[in-house]
Structure formats: C-alpha cells, structure tokens
C-alpha positions as CSV (number, residue, x, y, z in Angstrom):
1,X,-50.5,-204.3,-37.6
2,X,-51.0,-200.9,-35.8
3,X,-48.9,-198.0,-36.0
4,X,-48.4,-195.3,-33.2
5,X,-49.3,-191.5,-34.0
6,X,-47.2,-189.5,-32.8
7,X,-49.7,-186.2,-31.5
8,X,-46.8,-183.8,-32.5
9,X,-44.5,-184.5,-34.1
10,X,-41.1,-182.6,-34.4
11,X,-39.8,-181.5,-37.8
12,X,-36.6,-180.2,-37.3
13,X,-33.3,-180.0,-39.9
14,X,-31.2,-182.2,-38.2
15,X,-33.9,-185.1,-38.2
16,X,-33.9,-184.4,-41.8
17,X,-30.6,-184.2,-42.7
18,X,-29.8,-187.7,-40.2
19,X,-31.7,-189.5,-42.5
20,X,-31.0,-188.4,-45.6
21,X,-27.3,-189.4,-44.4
22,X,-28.4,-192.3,-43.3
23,X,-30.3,-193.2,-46.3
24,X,-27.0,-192.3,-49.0
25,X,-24.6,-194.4,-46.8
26,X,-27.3,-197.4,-47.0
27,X,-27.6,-196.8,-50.7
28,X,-23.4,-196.8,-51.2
29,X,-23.3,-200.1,-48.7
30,X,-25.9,-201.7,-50.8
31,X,-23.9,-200.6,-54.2
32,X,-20.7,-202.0,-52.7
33,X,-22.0,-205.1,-51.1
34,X,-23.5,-206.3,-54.9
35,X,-20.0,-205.5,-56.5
36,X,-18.0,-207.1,-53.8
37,X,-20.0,-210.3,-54.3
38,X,-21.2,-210.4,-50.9
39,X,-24.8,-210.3,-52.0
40,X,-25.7,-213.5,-49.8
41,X,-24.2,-211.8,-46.7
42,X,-26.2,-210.7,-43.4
43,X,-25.3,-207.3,-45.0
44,X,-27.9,-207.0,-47.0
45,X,-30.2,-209.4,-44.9
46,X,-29.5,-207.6,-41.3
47,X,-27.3,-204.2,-41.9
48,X,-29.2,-202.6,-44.6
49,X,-32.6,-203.1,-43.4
50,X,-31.3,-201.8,-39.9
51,X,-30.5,-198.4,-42.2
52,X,-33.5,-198.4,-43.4
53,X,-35.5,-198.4,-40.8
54,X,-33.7,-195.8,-38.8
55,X,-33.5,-193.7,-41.6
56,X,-37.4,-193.4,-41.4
57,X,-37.9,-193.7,-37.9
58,X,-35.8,-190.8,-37.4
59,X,-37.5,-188.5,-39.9
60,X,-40.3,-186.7,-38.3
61,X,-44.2,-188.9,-39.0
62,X,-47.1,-189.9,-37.9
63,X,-47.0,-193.6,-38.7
64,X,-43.1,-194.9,-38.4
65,X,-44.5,-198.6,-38.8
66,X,-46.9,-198.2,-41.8
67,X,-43.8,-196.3,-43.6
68,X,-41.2,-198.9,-42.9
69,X,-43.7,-201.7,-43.9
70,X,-44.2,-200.3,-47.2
71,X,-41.1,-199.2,-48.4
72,X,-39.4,-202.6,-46.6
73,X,-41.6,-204.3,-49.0
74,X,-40.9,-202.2,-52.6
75,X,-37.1,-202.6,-51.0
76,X,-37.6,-206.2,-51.1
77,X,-38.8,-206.1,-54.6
78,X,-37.0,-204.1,-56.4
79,X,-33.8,-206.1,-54.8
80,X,-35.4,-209.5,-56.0
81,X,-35.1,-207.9,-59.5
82,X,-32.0,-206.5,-59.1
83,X,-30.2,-209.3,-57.5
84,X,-32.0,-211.6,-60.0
85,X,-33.9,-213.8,-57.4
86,X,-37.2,-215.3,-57.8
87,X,-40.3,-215.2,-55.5
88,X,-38.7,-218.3,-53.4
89,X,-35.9,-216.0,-51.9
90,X,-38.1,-212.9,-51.4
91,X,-40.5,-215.3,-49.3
92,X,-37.4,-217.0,-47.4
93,X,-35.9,-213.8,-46.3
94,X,-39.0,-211.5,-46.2
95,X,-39.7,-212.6,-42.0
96,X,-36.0,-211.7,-41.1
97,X,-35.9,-208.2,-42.9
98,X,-39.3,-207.3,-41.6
99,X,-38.4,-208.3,-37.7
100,X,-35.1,-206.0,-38.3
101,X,-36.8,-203.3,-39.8
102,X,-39.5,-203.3,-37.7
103,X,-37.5,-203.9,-34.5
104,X,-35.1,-201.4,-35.5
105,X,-37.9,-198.7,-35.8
106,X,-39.8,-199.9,-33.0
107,X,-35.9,-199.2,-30.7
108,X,-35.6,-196.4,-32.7
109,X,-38.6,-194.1,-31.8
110,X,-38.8,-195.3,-28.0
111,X,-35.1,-193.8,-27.4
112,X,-36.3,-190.5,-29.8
113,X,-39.4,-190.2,-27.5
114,X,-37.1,-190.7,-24.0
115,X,-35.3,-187.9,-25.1
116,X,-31.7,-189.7,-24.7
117,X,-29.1,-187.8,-27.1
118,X,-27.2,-190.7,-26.9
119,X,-30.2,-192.8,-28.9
120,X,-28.4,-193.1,-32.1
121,X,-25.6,-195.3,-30.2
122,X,-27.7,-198.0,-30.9
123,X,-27.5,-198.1,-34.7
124,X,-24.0,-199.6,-34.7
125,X,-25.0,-201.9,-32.4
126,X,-27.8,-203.0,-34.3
127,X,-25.9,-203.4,-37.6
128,X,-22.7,-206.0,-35.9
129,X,-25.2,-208.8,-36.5
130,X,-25.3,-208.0,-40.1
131,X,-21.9,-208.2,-40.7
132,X,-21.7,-212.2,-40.9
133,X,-20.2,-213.2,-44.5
134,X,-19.3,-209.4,-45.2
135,X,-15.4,-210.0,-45.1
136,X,-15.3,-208.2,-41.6
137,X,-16.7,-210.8,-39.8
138,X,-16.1,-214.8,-40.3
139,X,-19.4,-217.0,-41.2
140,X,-20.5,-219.0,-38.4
141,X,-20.9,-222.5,-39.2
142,X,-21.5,-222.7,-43.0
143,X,-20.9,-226.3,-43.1
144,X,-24.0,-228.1,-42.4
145,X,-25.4,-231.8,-42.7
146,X,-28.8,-233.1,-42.9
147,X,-30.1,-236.6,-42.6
148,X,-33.5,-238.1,-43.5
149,X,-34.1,-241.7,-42.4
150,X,-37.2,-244.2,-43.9
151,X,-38.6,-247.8,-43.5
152,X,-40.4,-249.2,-46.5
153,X,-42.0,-252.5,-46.7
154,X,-39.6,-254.0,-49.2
155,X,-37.2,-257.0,-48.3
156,X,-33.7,-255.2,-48.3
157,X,-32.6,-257.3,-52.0
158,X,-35.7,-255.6,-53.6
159,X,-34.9,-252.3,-52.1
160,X,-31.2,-252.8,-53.4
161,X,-32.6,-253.4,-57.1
162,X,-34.8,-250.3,-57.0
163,X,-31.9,-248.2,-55.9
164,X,-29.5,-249.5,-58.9
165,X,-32.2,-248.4,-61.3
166,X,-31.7,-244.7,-60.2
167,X,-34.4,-242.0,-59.4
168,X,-37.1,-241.0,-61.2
169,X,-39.5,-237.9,-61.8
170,X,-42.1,-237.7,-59.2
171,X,-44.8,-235.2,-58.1
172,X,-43.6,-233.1,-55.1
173,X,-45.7,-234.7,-52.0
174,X,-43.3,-232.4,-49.2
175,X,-45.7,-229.5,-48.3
176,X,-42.5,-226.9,-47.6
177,X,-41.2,-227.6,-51.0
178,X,-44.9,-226.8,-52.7
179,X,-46.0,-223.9,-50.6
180,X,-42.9,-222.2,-51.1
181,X,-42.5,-223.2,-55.0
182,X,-38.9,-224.5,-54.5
183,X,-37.2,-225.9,-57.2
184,X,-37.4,-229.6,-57.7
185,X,-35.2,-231.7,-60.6
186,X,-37.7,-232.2,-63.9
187,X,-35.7,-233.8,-65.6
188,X,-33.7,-237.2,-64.0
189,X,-31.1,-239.4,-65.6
190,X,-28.9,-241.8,-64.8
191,X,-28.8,-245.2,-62.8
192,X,-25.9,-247.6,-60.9
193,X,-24.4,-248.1,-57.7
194,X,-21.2,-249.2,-59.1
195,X,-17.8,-246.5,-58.8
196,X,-18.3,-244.4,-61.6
197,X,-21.8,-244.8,-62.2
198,X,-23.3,-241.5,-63.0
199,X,-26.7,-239.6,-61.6
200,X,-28.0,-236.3,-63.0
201,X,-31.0,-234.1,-61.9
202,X,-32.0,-231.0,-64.3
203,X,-34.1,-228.3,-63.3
204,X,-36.6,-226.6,-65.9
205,X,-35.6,-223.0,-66.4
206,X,-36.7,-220.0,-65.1
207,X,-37.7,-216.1,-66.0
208,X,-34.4,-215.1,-65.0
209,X,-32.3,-217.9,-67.4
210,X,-31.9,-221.7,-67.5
211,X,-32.5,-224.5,-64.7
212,X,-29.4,-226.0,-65.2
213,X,-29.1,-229.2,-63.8
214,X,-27.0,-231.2,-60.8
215,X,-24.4,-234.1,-61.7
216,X,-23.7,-236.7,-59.2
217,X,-20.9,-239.6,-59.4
218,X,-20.7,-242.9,-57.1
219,X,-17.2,-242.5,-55.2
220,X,-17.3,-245.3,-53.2
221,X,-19.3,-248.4,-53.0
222,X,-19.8,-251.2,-50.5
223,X,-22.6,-253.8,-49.6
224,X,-25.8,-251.5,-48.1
225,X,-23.9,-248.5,-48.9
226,X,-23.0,-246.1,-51.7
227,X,-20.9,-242.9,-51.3
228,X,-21.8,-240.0,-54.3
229,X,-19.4,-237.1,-54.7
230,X,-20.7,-234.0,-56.4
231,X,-18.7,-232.9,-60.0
232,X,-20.9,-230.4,-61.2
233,X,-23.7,-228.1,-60.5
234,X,-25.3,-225.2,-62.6
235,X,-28.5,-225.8,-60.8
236,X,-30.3,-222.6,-59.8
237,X,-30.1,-223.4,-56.1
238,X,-26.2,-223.3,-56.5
239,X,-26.5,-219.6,-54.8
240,X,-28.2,-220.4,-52.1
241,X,-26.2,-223.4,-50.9
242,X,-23.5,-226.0,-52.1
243,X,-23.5,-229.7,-52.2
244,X,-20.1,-231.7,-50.7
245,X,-20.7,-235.2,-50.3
246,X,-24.1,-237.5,-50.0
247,X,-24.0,-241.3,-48.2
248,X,-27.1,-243.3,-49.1
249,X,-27.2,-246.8,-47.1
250,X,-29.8,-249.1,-46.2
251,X,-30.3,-252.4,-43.9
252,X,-32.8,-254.6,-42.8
253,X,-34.8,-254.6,-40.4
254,X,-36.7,-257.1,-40.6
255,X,-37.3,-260.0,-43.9
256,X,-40.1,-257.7,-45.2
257,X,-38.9,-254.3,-44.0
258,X,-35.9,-251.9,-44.7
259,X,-34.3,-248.7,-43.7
260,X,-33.1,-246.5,-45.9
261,X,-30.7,-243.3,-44.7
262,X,-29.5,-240.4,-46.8
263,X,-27.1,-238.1,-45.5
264,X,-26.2,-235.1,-47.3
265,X,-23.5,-233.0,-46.3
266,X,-23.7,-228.8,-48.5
267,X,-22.1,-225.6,-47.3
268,X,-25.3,-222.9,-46.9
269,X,-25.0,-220.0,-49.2
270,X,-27.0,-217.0,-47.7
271,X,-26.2,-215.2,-44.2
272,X,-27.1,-215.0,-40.8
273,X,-26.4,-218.3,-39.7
274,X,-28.8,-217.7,-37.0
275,X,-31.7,-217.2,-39.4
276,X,-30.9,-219.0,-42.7
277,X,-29.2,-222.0,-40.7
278,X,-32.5,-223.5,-39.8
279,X,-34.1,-222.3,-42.8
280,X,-32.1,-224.7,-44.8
281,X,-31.8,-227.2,-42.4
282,X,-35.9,-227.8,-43.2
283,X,-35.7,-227.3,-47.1
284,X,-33.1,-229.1,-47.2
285,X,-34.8,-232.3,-45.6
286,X,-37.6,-232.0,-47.7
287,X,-35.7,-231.8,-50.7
288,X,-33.9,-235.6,-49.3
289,X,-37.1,-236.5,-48.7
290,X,-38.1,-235.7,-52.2
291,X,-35.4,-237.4,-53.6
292,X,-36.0,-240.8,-51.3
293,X,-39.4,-240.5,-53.4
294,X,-38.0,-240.5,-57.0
295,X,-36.4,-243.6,-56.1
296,X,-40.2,-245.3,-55.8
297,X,-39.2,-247.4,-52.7
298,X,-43.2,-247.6,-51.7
C-alpha cells in the first residue's frame, strides 16, 4: 500500500475542529449502537468506519492512507475486546471495514483537493449503506438457506444405518473452516432418526466464556428423509447467525452408490447483507459439509 503526500498541506481551524466533531459523534454512535443492541448492524460495520475515515482525511497530513490503516486496525481491536469477539470475527469483517475506510478517505481527499465546498455532502451519502439492521432501515434478506449435496459409495440401506447411529467427532478437513479457526462441535452426542430422537453438538470454550453447545430434535420422519427442528442453542456462533430448520434426505442412485442432501435453513446475524450474506453463505457450507463428515459416510 502507498500513500499520497500531500506537498502542502493546509492546517487550518475548521479542518480541525470538523474532525474532532466528526470524531465525538462517531464515538456517541458507537456508545449508543452497543447499548441499543445493534452491535451486529452495518452501523458499526459500514457507518462508523465511514466516520472514521473522514474524520482523518479531513484533518490536515501527509499520509491520509497510512493513518486510516493504522488506527482502522487498533479500532478493530480494541472493538474485538470490547464487543467480546474472537479473532474469527475480526478476520470476517476486517476486508469490509478496510474497503470503507479506505474508500471513504480515498473520496474524501479527492473532493478536498478539487476544492468543491460542497465535498462533505458526500458523508451522508456514504453512511445510508451502514444503516441496514440499525432500526432506521429494514434488514435485507436475513433469512437464508444453504444446501450441500454428496454421493458416497455405500448401498442406500448401509448409508441409512450409518445415519441412525448419529454423528461423530471428526478432524476438520474443510480449508475455510481451518484457515479461519471457526468453531467446530468437540463434543457430539446423540443418535436416531425416529420423532423425538435427540442430536447434540458442544463446542469447547473459549477466552471469552463457555462453548456451549447446539441441541437438535427429529420433527418429522419419513423413508429417505428426516426433518430436525432446532430447541436450543448456547453455541458461540449463536451471534453470528441462527438455526431454523435442517432436512437431511438421501436416495439411491445406483445399488452401490447414494446421495445424501442436507439442507439447512438459519437467519444470518451480522449486517450488510451485501457483505456478510455471501460470507455466511460459504462458512456455512463448510460447516454442512463438516457435519456430512461426522456422520463417517466414506
């Protein structure tokens, strides 16, 4: 990354006092957004980096850029501690707040150096996308479904035995899931594919408190086909999205081969839709996948 020097530039009281404003009405936004609950809202994904950067851009420096990178980053920090999130949320959301602080200081400067008084027009502008899941604006699509498909070589009666004995601990083989360090169960119980029967997936602890663990129930049940409601969940990926309903069915598809679906409906927890929606869309299939490998179908 390179930053552009300014040759000159102008350090005048208004600059100053712009981004000092700027900087205490980020600060009371922040304060509010964490009280309100609203902590997994674009605001604080979108809006307050978007303060942030402006803040700095505005105030007279040599290198906008290198400042924005390094106090984006102890920003990013000191709200993982705050907000009492681990390294996996910090990494998830750390490309979105850098392209809007960055783009937002980048804007910023090129309507400062045009010498357009009506440059700082384009900070509200900037901060209606962060407003998704702040209670001014609606979320956009927070219901969400993934699906993960498989053929293994097992005759489908085999396959339907496996399945009745329930998952099973397994070493995480999904790349996503390792690089990242996202949570996987430790600890699995449970078997059935009878109404009532009962599935449960703990997750070790954390620094920041307990793993708690994710309780499944079979709600419906039919021949290549079992329908599992969720009844509780303490897990510590409960923040960042919210299971509704899973459907696991399998068929033949040939005497020594079968296909196994699992469809997995969750509401996503974290805002912009536009950003995070995707995000979780990919975790979330390698997490399935994970789970199609606890049940030791190869």
């Amino acid at each position: 990354m390179t930053d552009d020097v300014e040759p000159t530039p102008r350090r005048t009281r208004a600059h100053w006092t712009l981004a000092g404003l700027i900087t205490v009405f980020g600060a009371i936004v922040f304060v509010l957004v964490v009280r309100e609950g609203r902590a997994d809202s674009a605001v604080l994904f979108v809006a307050l980096p978007v303060l942030l950067a402006a803040a700095l851009a505005l105030a007279p420096q040599r290198t906008a850029h290198g400042r924005v990178f390094a106090i984006t980053t102890v920003a990013l920090l000191v709200a993982s501690v705050a907000l009492h999130e681990g390294a996996i949320c910090v990494l998830l959301a750390a490309p979105l707040v850098y392209g809007v602080a960055h783009g937002t200081t980048a804007l910023v400067r090129a309507l400062r150096e045009a010498n357009r008084p009506y440059a700082l027009v384009a900070v509200p502008l900037l901060l209606l996308p962060g407003l998704e899941g702040s209670g001014i604006a609606p979320r956009v699509a927070p219901e969400q479904t993934v699906e993960v498909t498989r053929v293994v070589g097992l005759p489908v009666d085999q396959v339907a035995e496996r399945l009745t004995a329930g998952p099973r601990p397994t070493d995480v083989r999904s790349v996503p899931l390792r690089v990242l360090g996202v949570p996987t169960p430790g600890q699995v119980s449970g078997d059935g594919l009878d109404v009532g029967d009962r599935w449960m997936f703990g997750y070790h602890g954390s620094a920041h408190g307990p793993g708690g663990h994710l309780l499944a129930t079979v709600e419906n049940a039919a021949p290549g086909r079992v329908d599992f409601g969720f009844v509780e969940d303490t897990s510590i990926t409960a923040r960042w999205f919210t299971w509704r309903h899973a459907e696991l069915s399998w068929r033949a598809v040939d005497p020594g081969q079968t296909e196994i679906r699992i469809r997995v409906d969750y509401t996503r927890g974290l805002d912009p839709s536009w950003y995070f929606g995707p995000v979780q869309q990919v975790l979330l299939g390698a997490g399935v996948g994970h789970l199609l490998d606890m049940l030791a179908l190869e």
